[in-house]
N, C-alpha and C positions, 0 to 999 in steps of 0.2 A: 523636160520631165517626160517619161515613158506613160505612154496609155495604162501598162501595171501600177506604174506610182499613183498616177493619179485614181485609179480604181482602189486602191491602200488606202490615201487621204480621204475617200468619199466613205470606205466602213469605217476607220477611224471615226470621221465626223459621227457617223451615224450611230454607231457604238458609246462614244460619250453622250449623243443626243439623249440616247435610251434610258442610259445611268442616270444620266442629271434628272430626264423627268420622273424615274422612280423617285432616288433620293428628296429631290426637292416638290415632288408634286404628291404623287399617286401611296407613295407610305407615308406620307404624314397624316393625307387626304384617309387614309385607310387606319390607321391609329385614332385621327378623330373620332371616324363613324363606330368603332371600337373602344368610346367611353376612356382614351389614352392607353389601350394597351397597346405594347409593344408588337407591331405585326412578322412573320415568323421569316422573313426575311432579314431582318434586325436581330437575329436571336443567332450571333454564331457560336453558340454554347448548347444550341438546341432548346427544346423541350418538352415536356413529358405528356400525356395523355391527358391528363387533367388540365395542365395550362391551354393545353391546344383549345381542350372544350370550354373553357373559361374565355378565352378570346373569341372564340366563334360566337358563344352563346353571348356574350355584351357588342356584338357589332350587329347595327340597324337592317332592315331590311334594305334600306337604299346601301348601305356601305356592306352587305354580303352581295349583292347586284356588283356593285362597284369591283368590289376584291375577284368575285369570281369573270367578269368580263376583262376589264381596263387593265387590272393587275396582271392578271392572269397571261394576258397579251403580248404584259412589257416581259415579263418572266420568262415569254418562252421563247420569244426572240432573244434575249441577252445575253447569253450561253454561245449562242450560234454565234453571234457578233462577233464578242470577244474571242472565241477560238478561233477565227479566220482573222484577225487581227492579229492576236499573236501568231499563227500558223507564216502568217506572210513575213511577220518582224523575222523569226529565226530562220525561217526559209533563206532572206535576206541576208543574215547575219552567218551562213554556212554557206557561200556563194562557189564553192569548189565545187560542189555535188549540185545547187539549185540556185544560184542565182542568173543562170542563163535565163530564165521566167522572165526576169527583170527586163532583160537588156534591149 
């Protein structure tokens, strides 16, 4: 395996690292301290002005700490992740023009 490949495999890893601990850890963790509202991460429908402040105003002072550091964190790495993830997949997958990167 290529030093490229292996650099793919480690944001892969790192990339699902990120997701799984939002999913399974830091939005449930943040729905809790939010009396069970839905946090706006989970909302791909969106929503309105009123919901927003409705959720903010029922989360504690530990879980608005929580939401705006830890969350905030995974949030803004996990964008960048997954686009150089996918960037390298189809890179990969159009190898006529860029998969010499690879080789």
């Amino acid at each position: 395996m290529s030093k490229g490949w292996k650099i793919y495999w480690v944001v892969v890893f790192v990339t699902v690292t990120n997701y799984l601990t939002m999913v399974l850890w830091s939005l449930p963790l943040v729905s809790d301290m939010a009396g069970g509202g839905v946090p706006f991460d989970m909302r791909p429908s969106g929503y309105s002005f009123e919901e927003a402040q409705v959720f903010l105003m029922a989360m504690s002072n530990k879980g608005r700490d929580f939401y705006l550091n830890t969350q905030h964190l995974l949030d803004f790495f996990y964008p960048t992740l997954f686009a150089i993830t996918v960037a390298i997949a189809l890179i990969h997958l159009v190898p006529r023009y860029w998969g010499w990167i690879f080789e």
